[in-house]
C-alpha positions as CSV (number, residue, x, y, z in Angstrom):
1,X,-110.9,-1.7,95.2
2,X,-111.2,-5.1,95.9
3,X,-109.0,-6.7,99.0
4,X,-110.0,-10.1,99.5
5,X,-111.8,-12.6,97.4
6,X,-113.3,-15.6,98.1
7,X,-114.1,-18.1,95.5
8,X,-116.0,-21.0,95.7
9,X,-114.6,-22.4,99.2
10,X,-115.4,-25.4,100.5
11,X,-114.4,-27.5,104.1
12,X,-114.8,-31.0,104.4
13,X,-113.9,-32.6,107.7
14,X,-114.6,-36.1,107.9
15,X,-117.4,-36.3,105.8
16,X,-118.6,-33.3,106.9
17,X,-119.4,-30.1,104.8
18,X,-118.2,-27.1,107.5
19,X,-118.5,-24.9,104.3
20,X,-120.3,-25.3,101.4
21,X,-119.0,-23.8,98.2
22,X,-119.5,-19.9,99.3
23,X,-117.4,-17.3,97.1
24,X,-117.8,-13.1,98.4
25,X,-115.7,-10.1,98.2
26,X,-114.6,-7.6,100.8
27,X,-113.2,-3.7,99.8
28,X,-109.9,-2.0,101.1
29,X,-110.7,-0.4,104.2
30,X,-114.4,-2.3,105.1
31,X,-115.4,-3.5,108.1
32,X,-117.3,-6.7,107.5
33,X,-119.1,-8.8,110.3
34,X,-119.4,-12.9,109.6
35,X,-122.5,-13.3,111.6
36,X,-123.6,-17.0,112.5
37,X,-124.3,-19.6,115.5
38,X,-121.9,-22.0,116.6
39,X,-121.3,-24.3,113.8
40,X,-122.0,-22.5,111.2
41,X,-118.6,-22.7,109.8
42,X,-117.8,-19.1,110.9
43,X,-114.4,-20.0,112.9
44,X,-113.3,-22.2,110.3
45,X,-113.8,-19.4,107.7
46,X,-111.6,-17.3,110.1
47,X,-108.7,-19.8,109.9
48,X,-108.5,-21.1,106.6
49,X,-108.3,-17.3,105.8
50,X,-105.5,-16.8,108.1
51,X,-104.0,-19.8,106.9
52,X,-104.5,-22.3,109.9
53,X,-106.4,-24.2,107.9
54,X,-106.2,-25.2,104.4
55,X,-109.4,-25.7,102.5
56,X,-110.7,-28.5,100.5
57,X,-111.3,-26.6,97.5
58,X,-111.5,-23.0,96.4
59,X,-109.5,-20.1,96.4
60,X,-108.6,-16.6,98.3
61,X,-107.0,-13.9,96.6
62,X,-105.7,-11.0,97.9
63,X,-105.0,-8.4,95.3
64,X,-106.0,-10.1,92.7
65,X,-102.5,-12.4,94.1
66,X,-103.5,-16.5,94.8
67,X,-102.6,-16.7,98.5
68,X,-104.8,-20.3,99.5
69,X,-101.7,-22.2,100.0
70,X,-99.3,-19.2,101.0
71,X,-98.0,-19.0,104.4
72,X,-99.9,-17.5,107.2
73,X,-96.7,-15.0,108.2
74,X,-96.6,-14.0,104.7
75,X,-100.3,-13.1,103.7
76,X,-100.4,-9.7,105.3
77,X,-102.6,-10.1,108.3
78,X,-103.4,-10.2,111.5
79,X,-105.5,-11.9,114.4
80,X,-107.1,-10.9,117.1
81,X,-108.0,-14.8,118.9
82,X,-111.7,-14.2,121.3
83,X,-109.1,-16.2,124.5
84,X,-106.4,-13.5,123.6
85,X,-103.2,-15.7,122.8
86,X,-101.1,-14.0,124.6
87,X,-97.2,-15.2,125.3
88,X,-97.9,-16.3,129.4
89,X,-93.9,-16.0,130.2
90,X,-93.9,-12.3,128.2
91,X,-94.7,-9.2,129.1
92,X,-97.1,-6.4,127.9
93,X,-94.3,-4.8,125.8
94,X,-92.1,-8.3,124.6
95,X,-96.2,-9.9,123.0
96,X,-96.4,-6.5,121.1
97,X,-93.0,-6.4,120.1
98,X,-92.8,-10.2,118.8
99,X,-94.3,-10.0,115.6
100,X,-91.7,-6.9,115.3
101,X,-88.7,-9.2,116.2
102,X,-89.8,-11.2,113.4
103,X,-89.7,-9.1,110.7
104,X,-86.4,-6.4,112.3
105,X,-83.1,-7.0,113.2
106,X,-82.7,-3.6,115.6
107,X,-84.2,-4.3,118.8
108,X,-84.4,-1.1,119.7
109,X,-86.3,-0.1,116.7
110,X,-88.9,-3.1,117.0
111,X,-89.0,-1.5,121.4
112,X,-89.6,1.9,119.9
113,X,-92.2,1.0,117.9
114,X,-93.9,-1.3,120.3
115,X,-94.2,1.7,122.6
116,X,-95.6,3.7,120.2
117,X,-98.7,0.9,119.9
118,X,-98.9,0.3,123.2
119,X,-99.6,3.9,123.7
120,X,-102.5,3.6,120.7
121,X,-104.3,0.6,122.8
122,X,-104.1,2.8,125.9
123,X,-101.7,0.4,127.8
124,X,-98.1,2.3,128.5
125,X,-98.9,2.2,132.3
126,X,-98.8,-1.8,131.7
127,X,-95.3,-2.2,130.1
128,X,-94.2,-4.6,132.6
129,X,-96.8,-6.9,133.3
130,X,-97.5,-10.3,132.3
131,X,-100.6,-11.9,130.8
132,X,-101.7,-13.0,134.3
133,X,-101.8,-10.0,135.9
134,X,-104.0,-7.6,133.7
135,X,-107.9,-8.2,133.3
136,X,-109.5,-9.9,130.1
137,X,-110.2,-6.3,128.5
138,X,-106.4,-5.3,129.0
139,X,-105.6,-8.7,127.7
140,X,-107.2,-8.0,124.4
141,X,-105.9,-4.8,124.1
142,X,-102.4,-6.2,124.0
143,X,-103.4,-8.6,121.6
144,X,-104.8,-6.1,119.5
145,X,-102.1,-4.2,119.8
146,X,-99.7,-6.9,118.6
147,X,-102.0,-7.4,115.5
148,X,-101.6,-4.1,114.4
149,X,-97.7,-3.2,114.7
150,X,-96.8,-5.0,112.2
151,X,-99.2,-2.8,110.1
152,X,-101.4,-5.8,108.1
153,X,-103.7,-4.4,105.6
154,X,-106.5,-6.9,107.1
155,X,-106.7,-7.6,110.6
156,X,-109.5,-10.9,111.5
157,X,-111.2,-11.0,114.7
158,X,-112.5,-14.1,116.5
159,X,-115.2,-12.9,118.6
160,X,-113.4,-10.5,120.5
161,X,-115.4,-9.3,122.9
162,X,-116.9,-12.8,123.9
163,X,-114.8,-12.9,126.7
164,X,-115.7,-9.8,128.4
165,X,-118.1,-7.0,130.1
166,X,-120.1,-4.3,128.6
167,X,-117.7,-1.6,128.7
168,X,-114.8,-3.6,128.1
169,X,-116.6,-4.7,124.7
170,X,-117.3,-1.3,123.9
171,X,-113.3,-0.1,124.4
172,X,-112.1,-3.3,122.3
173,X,-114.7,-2.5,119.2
174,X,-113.8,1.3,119.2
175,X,-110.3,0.1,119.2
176,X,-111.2,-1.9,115.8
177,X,-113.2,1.0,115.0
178,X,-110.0,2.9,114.8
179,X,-107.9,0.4,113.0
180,X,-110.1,1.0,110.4
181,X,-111.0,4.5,110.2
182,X,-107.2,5.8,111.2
183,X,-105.0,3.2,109.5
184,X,-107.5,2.4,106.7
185,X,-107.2,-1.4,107.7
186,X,-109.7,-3.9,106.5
187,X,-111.2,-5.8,109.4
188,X,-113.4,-9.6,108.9
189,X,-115.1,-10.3,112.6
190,X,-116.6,-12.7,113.7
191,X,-119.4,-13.4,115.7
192,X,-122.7,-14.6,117.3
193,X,-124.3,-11.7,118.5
194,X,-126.3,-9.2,116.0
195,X,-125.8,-5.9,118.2
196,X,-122.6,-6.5,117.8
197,X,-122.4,-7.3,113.8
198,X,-124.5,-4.4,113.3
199,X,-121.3,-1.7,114.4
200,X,-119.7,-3.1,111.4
201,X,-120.1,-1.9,107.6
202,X,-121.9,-4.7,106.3
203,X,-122.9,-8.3,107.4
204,X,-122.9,-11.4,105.9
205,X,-125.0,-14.1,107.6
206,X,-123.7,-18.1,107.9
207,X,-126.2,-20.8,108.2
208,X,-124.6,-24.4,108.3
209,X,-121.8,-23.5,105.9
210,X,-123.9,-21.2,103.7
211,X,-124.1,-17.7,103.1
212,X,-128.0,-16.9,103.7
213,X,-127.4,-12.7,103.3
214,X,-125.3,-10.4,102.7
215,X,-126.4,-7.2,103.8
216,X,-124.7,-3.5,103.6
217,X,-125.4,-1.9,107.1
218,X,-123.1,2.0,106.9
């Protein structure tokens, strides 16, 4: 089944066409790479998706349901930002609880739960510590495990691993390997590197706001 559709999108920022009329699909549960230099229009993609940005003309569905000018809280994903985005004055447990304090009114529920994820990401020694004082792979796994308590049924990735070591890169993409082999979630990376695009299920290729291929990898 279909998840996402993309139809005919186009960005224009001063002048500039950032993306070109390109329309695709992506299927519950895939794991799709957007594979592209800087400037391609990749990161803009990434944001007019989650609703950052609004677009100067096309459409998304999701389910078949128009979401282009919906809300970003209310479209049913989550983010996973390549500088993690983490809440400086908060700790480990309060980032991956906030999206929960959103949506519940029992705190304790929304702490229960936001053990339960920490424990997933592999960070329950880390409860108490802030942003600061963890290293950039323990940084994303907090944010990742923020972007997946609140259960979306598509999770977007901004280069993730751009910020960090080899192993560190490796723990962070098994970690989105698992979001979408154990929870079934459908996850749209982004990013520059090919090695990297090439774990996912399929690729599609950006060249100066174009899609140039679109290629089934698994």
């Amino acid at each position: 089944m279909v998840n996402l559709e993309i139809k005919d999108l186009t960005k224009v920022y001063n002048k500039k066409t950032v993306l070109d009329n390109i329309s695709f699909e992506v299927k519950d549960g895939e794991f799709l790479s957007i594979l592209g230099p800087s400037g391609c229009g990749k990161t803009t993609l990434l944001k007019i998706l989650i609703g950052i940005e609004n677009p100067t003309s096309g459409r998304i569905l999701k389910k078949e349901k128009d979401i282009t000018k919906l809300d970003s809280s209310k479209r049913g994903m989550g983010i996973v930002f390549q500088n993690y985005a983490l809440f400086p004055n908060m700790t480990v447990l309060d980032n991956v609880m906030y999206a929960l304090n959103l949506k519940l009114k029992n705190k304790e529920e929304a702490k229960k739960e936001a053990l339960k994820m920490i424990k997933v990401v592999n960070m329950e020694e880390h409860i108490k510590k802030y942003p600061h004082e963890l290293s950039g792979g323990q940084q994303q796994r907090v944010s990742i495990g923020r972007a997946l308590i609140s259960k979306p049924d598509i999770i977007l990735a901004d280069e993730p691993t751009g910020n960090l070591d080899s192993k560190a890169s490796r723990e962070i993409m098994d970690l989105l390997r698992l979001s979408n082999e154990k929870y079934g979630q459908t996850i749209i990376m982004i990013t520059h590197d090919m090695n990297l695009a090439k774990t996912a299920d399929r690729i599609i290729t950006l060249e100066d706001g174009h899609i140039v291929k679109d290629e089934k990898i698994k």
